[in-house]
C-alpha positions in Angstrom: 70.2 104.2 102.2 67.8 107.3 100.8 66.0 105.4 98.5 64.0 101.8 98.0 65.7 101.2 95.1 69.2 101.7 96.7 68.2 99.3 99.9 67.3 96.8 97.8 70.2 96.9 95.5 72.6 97.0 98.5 70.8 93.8 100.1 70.7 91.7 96.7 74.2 92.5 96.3 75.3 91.0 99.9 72.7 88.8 101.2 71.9 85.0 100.2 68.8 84.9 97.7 66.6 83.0 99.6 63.9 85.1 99.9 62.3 87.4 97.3 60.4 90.2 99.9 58.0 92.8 98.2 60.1 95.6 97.4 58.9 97.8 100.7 62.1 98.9 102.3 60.8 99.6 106.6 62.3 102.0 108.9 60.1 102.2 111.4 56.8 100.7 112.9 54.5 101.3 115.5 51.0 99.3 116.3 49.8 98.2 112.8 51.1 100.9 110.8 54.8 101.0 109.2 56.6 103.3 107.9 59.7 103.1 105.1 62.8 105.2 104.3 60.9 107.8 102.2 58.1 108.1 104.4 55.6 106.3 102.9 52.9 104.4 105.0 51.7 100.9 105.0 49.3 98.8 107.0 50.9 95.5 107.9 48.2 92.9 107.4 50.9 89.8 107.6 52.2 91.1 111.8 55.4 88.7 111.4 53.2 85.1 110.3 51.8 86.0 114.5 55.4 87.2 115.4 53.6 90.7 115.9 50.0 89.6 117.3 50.6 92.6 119.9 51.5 95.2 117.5 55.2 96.9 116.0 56.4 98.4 119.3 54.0 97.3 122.0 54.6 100.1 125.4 54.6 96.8 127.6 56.8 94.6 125.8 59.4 97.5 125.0 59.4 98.6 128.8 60.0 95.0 129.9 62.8 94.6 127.3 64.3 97.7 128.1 64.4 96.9 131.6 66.0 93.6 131.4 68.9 95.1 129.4 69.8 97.3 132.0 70.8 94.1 134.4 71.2 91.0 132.4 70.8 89.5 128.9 72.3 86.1 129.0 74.0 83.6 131.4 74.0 80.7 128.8 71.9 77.5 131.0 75.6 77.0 133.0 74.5 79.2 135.2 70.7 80.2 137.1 69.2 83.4 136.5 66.9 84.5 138.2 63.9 85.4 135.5 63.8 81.4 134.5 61.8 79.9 137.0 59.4 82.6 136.7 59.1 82.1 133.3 58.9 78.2 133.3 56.4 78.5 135.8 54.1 80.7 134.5 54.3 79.3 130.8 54.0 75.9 132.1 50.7 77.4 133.8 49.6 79.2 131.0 49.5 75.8 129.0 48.0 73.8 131.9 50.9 71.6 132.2 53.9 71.2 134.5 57.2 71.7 132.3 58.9 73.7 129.5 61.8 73.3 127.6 63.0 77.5 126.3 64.4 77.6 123.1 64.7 80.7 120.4 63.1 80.1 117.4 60.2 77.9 116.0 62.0 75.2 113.9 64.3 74.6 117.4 61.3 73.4 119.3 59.8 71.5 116.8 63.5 69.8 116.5 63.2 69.8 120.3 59.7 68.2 119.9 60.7 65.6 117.8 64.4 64.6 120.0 61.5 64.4 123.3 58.9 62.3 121.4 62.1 60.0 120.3 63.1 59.9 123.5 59.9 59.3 125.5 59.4 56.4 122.6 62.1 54.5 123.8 62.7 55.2 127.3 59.2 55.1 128.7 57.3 53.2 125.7 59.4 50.6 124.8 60.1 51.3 121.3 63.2 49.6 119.9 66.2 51.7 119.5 66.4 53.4 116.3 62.6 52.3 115.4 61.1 55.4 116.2 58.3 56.7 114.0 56.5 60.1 113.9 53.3 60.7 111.9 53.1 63.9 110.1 50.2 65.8 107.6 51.1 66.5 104.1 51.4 70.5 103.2 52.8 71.0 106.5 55.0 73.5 107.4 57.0 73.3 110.7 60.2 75.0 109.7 63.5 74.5 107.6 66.0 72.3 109.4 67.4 69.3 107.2 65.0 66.7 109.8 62.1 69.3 109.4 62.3 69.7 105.7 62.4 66.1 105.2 59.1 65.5 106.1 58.0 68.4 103.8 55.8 67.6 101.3 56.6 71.5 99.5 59.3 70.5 96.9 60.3 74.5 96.8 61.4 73.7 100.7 62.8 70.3 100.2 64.6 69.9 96.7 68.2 69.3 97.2 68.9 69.0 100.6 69.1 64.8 100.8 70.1 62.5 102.0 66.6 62.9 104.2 66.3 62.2 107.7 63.8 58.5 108.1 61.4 57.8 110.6 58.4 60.0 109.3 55.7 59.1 108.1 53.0 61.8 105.9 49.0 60.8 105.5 46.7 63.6 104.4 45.6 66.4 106.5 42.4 66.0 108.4 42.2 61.8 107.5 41.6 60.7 110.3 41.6 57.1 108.9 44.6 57.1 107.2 46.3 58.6 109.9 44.6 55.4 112.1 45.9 53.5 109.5 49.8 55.0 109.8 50.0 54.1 113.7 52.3 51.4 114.2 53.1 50.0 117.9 56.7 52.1 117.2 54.4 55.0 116.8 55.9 57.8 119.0 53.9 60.8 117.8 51.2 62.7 115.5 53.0 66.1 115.1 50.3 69.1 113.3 49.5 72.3 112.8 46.0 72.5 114.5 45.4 75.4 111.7 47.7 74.9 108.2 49.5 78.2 108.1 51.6 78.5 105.2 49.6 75.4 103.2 47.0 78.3 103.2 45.1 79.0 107.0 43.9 75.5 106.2 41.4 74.6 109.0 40.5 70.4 109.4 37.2 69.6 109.3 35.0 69.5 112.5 36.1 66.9 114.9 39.2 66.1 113.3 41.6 67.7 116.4 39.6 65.2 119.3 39.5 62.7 116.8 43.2 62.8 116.8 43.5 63.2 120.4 41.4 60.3 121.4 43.3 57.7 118.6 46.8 59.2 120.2 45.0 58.7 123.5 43.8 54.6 122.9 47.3 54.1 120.9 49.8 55.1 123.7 51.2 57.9 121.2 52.1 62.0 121.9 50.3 64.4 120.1 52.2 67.3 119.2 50.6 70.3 118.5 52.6 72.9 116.7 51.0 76.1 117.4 53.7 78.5 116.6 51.9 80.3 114.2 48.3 79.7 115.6 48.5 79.9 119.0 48.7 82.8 121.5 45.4 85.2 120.5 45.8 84.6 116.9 42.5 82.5 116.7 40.4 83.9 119.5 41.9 81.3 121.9 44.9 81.4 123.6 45.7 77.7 121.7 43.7 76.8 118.6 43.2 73.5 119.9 41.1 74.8 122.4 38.1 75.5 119.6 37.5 72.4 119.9 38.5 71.3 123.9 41.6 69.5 122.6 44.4 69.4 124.7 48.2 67.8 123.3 50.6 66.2 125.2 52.9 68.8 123.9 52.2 72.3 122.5 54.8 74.0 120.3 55.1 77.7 120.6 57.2 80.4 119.8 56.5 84.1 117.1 54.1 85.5 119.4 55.8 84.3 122.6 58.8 87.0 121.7 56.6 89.2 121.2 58.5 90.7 117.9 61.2 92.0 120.0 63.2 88.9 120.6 62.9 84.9 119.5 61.3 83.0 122.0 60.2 79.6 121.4 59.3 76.3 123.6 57.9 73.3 123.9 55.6 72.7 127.2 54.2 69.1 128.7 54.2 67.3 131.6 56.7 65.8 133.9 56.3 62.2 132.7 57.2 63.3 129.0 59.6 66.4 129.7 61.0 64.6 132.4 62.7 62.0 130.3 66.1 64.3 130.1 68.8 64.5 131.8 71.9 67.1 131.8 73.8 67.2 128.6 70.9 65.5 126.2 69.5 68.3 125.0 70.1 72.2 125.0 70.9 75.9 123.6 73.0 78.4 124.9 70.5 81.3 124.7 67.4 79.0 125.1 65.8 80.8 128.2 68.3 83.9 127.8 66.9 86.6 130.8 65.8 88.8 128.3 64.1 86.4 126.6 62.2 85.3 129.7 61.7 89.2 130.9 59.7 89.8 127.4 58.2 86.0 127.5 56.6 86.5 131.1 54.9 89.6 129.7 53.3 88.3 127.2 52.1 85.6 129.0 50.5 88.2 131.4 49.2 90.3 128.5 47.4 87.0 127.3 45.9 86.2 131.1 43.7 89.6 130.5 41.7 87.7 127.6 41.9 91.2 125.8 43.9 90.2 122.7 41.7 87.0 122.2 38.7 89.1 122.7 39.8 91.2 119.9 41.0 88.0 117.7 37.5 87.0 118.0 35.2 90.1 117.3 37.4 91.5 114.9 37.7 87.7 113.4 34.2 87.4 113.1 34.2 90.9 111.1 37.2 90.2 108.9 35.3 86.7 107.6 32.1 88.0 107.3 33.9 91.6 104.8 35.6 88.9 103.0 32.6 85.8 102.8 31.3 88.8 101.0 33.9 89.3 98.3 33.5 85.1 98.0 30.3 86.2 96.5 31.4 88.4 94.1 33.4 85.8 91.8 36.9 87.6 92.3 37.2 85.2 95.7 37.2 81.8 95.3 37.2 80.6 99.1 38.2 82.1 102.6 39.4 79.8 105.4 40.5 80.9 108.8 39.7 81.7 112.5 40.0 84.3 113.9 41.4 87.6 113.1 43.8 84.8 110.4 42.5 84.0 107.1 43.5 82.6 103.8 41.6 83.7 100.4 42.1 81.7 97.0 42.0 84.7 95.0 40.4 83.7 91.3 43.4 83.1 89.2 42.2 85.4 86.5 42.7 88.1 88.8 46.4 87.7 89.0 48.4 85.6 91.4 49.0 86.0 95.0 52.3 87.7 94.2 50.5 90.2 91.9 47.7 90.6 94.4 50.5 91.2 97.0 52.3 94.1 95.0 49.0 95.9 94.1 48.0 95.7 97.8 51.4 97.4 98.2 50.6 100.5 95.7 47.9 101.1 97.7 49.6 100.8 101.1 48.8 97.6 102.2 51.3 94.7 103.0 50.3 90.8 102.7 52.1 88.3 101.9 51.0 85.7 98.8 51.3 81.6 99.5 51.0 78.9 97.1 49.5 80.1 93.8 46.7 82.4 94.2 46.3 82.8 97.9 46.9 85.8 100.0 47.3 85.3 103.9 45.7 88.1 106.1 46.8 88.4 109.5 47.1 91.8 111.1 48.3 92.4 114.5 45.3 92.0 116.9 46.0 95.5 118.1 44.8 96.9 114.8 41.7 99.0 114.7 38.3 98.3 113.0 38.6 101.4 111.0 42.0 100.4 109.9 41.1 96.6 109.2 38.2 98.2 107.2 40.4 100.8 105.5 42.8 97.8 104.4 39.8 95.5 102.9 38.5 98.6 101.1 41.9 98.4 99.6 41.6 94.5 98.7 38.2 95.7 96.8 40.1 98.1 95.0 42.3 95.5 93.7 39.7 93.0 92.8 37.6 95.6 91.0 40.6 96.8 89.0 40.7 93.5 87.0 
């Protein structure tokens, strides 16, 4: 494929239209910087929704990758290998609890979240079979799966895939007193994004997280904290939840725990509430594959150095404060975000987020537009300051175009 124009031709012609990706054909990528089949440049400002907080092509994570496939890439969980303890261990320690369940990607832990919180519900909490019930925010996002989607409150997402999966229940994000209000005594969980991702980088108001932890807490229920986009560096903590000393029953992770060279997802807790399987429940062939362990266990070291949250932080703090300034200016309606993350409601009359996306594109830049107006900004947290400035000059540009 010589050209854009060809690649994309090609790919409409024999792939599914479900997704409709800016018309940036890449060949190659190293750090924050990609490159497409003609040659041309961009900036990658989006870093995978987290997949790439350590950068296209990280030295580390290749090495360790490389490595592994030189002696073994998958047993299937018939057999032991011997990367898996290693990486349960560490992972488990990582999260401050005792156990993990390895899956691949993001919407299999969350289905693996909600099969444990089920579980836990009726065989250490006394819930009646089949009365299960899992409290969810509206203008979540937590992945596609028919169960998943049928708690979606996005009709794009959910629209013709019924008959829905029951035993959810939505209440608004950051309520705390509807979500009191939704806890029944067959209550299993609260499952949320600690930071709204695809809704927007929506951030709940101050207090809301403990609030939730201490009503789970008094109410005998699990809280589930999804932090597959938001955890791992992204906001300046290794878990989001931890901006405000919050610690879940069960953390969700995955994106950033492959390190954008393989999927690796999982969900971590203790013994009492990952201890309620037994052989045959639950599982996935290449759920804790070796090389998917051999990359896992070095991120996990990469995040025990503190440097990427260190970066998140300063270089969050800088990103918010460049774009609090456009806020100012009337062609930014609102930033959210923490963290080197941020969403920015871009004034209507300036174009949508789709339009924004594509000039930011021109001008070698690569975002990705959400719901209307909004533009997401996440770059990897291995980018430079005089890149993440070059990239907001560019975002200026834009704006002072209209």
């Amino acid at each position: 494929m010589s050209t854009t124009s060809d690649a994309i031709r090609s790919a409409e012609a024999h792939s599914a239209h479900n997704y409709h990706p800016l018309p940036v054909v890449v060949a190659s990528a190293e750090g924050a910087w990609m490159t497409d089949v003609e040659g041309r440049r961009f900036l990658d400002m989006l870093a995978g929704y987290s997949a790439l907080n350590f950068g296209h092509g990280n030295r580390r994570l290749i090495d360790a990758a490389k490595a592994q496939l030189e002696r073994v890439t998958l047993t299937s969980r018939a057999f032991h290998h011997d990367r898996f303890a290693e990486f349960c261990g560490q992972l488990a320690e990582l999260c401050g609890k005792e156990m993990v369940l390895p899956m691949n990607t993001g919407a299999e832990a969350v289905e693996t979240a909600v099969k444990t919180a089920r579980k836990w519900g009726y065989r250490v909490k006394g819930v009646p079979d089949g009365m299960a019930k899992i409290v969810v925010a509206a203008n979540n996002f937590h992945g596609r799966t028919t169960t998943i989607v049928s708690f979606s409150t996005d009709p794009e997402a959910r629209a013709d895939y019924g008959p829905y999966t029951p035993g959810f229940e939505i209440v608004p994000y950051g309520d705390l007193t509807a979500l009191s209000a939704a806890v029944t005594e067959n209550t299993v969980a609260v499952l949320l994004e600690p930071i709204q991702g695809e809704a927007g980088v929506l951030v709940p108001p101050h207090g809301y997280l403990p609030g939730v932890r201490e009503l789970t807490r008094e109410r005998n229920v699990l809280f589930i904290a999804d932090e597959i986009q938001s955890g791992l560096g992204r906001t300046g903590k290794t878990f989001a939840c931890e901006h405000e000393d919050v610690v879940p029953d069960l953390y969700v992770l995955g994106k950033a725990l492959g390190g954008g060279v393989v999927p690796v997802s999982a969900v971590v807790g203790s013994a009492e509430v990952l201890g309620v399987f037994r052989p045959g429940e639950h599982g996935s062939t290449f759920g804790g594959n070796p090389l998917a362990c051999a990359v896992g266990l070095e991120v996990i070291a990469m995040l025990r150095t503190g440097e990427y949250q260190q970066r998140a932080t300063e270089l969050g703090e800088h990103l918010h404060h460049e774009l609090g300034l456009l806020a100012g200016t009337g062609a930014v309606e609102a930033v959210r975000g923490r963290g080197l993350w941020a969403g920015v409601d871009i004034n209507p009359s300036y174009g949508t987020g789709r339009q924004i996306s594509e000039q930011l594109m021109d001008r070698g830049v690569l975002v990705k537009d959400t719901h209307g107006s909004t533009i997401r900004i996440a770059p990897p947290l291995v980018i430079s300051k005089e890149d993440l400035d070059w990239g907001l000059d560019q975002l200026r540009a834009v704006l002072a175009q209209e």
